[in-house]
N, C-alpha and C positions, 0 to 999 in steps of 0.2 A: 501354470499361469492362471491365474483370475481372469473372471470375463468382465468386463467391462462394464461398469452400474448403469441401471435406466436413466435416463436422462430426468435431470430432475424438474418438476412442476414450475414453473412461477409462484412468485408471491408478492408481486406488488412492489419491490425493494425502493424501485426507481420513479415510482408514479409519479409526472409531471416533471419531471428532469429533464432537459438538454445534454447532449453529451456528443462528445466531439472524440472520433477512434481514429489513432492515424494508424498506415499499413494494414486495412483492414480486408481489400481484397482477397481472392486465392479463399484455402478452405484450414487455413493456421488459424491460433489464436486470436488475433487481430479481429476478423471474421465473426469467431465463435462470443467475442466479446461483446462486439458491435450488435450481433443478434439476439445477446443472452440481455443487451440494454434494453433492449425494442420490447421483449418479451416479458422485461419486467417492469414496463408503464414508462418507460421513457416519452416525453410527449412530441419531441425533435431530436433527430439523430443527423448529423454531419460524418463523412468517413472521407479519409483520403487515401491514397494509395500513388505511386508512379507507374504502374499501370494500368492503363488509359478502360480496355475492354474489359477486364477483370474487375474492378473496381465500378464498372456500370452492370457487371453480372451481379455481382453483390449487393448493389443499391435494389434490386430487382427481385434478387433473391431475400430480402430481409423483406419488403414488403410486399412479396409474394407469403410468407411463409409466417410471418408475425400481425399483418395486418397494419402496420404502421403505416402511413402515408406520407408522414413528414421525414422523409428520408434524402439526404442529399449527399453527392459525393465530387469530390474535386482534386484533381491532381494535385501533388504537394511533395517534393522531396525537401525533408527536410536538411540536407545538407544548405539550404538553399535561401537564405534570408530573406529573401524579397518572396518568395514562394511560400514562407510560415507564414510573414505580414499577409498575404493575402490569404489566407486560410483563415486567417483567424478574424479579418474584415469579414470573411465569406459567411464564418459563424455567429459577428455580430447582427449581419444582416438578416441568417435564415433563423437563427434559433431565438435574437432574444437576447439572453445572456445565454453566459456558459455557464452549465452547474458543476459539469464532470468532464475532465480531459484524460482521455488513460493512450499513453503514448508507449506506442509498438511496436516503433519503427525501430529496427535492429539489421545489422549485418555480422553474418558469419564468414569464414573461411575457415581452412585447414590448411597451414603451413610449419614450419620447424624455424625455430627464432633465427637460428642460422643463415637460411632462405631465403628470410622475406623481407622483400623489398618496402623502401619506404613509402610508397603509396598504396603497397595491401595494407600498411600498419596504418597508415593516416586516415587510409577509407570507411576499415574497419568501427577508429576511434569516433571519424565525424559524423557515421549516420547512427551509431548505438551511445555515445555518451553524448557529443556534442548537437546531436538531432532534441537529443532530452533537454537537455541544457534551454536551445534556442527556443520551442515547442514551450516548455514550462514559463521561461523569461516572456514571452507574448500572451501566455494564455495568464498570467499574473495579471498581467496588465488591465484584463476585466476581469478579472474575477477579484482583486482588491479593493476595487470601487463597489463592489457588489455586497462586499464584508461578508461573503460564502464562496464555499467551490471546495471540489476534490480534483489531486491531479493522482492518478495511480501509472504507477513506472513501469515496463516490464525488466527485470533484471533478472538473473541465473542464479544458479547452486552455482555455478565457475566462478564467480565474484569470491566463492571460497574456498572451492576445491579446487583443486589441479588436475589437468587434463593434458595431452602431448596435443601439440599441433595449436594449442590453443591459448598462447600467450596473447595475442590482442585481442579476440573475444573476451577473454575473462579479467583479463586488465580494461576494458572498457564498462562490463558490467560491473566490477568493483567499482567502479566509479560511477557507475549509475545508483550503488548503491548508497555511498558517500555524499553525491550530489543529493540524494535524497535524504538523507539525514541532518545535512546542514539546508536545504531551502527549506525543509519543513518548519524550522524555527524562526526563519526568515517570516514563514509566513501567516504562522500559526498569530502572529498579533493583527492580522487583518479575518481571522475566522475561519481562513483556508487551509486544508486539510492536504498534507501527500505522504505518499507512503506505495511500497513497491512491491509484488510478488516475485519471485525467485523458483523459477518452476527447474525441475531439470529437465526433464524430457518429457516432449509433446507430441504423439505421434498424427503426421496429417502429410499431406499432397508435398508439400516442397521440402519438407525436410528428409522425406524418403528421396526429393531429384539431388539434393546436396551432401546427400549423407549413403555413404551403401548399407548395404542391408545386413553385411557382417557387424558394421560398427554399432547401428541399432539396434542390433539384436543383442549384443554383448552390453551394451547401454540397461535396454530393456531387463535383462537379467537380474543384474545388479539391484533393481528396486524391488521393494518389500511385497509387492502385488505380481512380482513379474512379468510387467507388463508397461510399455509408457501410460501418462496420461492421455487423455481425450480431451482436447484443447478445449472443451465446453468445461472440464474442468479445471481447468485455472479458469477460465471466464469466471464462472459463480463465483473463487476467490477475489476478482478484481469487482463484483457488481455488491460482495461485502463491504467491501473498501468505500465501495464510493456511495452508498447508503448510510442513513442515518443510524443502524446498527453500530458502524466501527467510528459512533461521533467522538470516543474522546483518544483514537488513534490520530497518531500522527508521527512520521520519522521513522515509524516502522517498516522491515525488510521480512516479508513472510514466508516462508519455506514451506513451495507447493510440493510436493518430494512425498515416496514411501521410502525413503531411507534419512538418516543422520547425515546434517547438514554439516 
């Protein structure tokens, strides 16, 4: 197995950005994203999470650790329409405009199609595609008027590969990714930019509590570095996205992976 590369330097990517991280609590992706904005000149950050203390660790911990100040965090599932409207009031108010929305609100389970009940399947679908859906559909709404903005998606390798136990995770991230390829054209004549990374495995705190340590490790194998990512590494792919670097991407699904998609 490879050891895991230093973390890498800032550079400015985001200087003077706004940017709004949903599910960014806890020490996942979400998290590593929200910090990796901070750290690259973001000038206001917004994060939500549906966990209330974790999510006020986070605002804490980013502006403990990046120096930011303008750091604000607010409850928000987004299953939950009246709960995105005000998220996103919440972001008109503290940020400004929105420059950058990277949505990472996601649910997993493990079941056999056979199984599972129609509310693991609807659950699963409403907070990982229809979260995106609703989250994209509100943050549109200023970022239109603005004739700028980045949304970046979180979506899977399972959007393409096959995995057991895994038929509504990967049937909602296939749609996370779809959805992303048809709003990008939607929105691309207003200047606004989206496009989605596709990690497969991120190794960090809760997906060690949700996943055992055989199936990780058998995961982990499989990739080219054998080893998962370090969720600060899809981050850097998502703070590409959403920087003037990746200005003439749009609609794209990027495959954060050491293996063939």
């Amino acid at each position: 197995m490879n050891p895991s590369p230093a973390y890498v330097p800032a550079h400015g990517l985001l200087k003077g950005k706004t940017v709004l991280v949903t599910a960014a609590a806890g020490a996942g992706i979400g998290f590593a994203a929200a910090k990796r904005c901070a750290e690259e000149g973001a000038s206001a950050l917004l994060i939500s999470d549906v966990h209330e203390r974790r999510m006020n660790e986070a605002v804490e911990a980013i502006k403990r650790e990046t120096g930011l100040q303008n750091v604000w965090g607010q409850l928000c599932n987004v299953t939950q329409q009246s709960e995105v409207d005000a998220l996103l009031a919440t972001a008109k108010e503290k940020l400004g405009r929105l420059d950058v929305l990277i949505n990472n609100a996601g649910l997993g389970t493990s079941c056999r199609v056979m199984d599972m009940p129609d509310d693991e399947w609807h659950k699963v679908i409403d907070v990982t595609l229809t979260g995106t859906f609703r989250m994209t559909r509100a943050a549109l709404q200023l970022m239109q008027p603005q004739g700028a903005g980045v949304i970046i998606n979180n979506a899977s390798v399972l959007g393409w590969r096959a995995q057991v136990e895994q038929a509504h995770y990967a049937a909602a991230k296939a749609g996370v990714m779809a959805f992303t390829r048809c709003s990008a054209l939607e929105a691309a004549e207003f200047g606004v930019r989206i496009n989605a990374v596709a990690p497969s495995i991120a190794i960090h705190a809760f997906l060690k509590k949700s996943a055992s340590e055989e199936l990780l490790t058998q995961l982990s194998a499989k990739e080219a570095f054998g080893r998962g990512a370090e969720p600060w590494e899809i981050a850097n792919v998502m703070v590409f996205l959403a920087s003037d670097y990746s200005s003439y991407m749009t609609g794209e699904v990027i495959s954060v992976s050491s293996q063939h998609a």
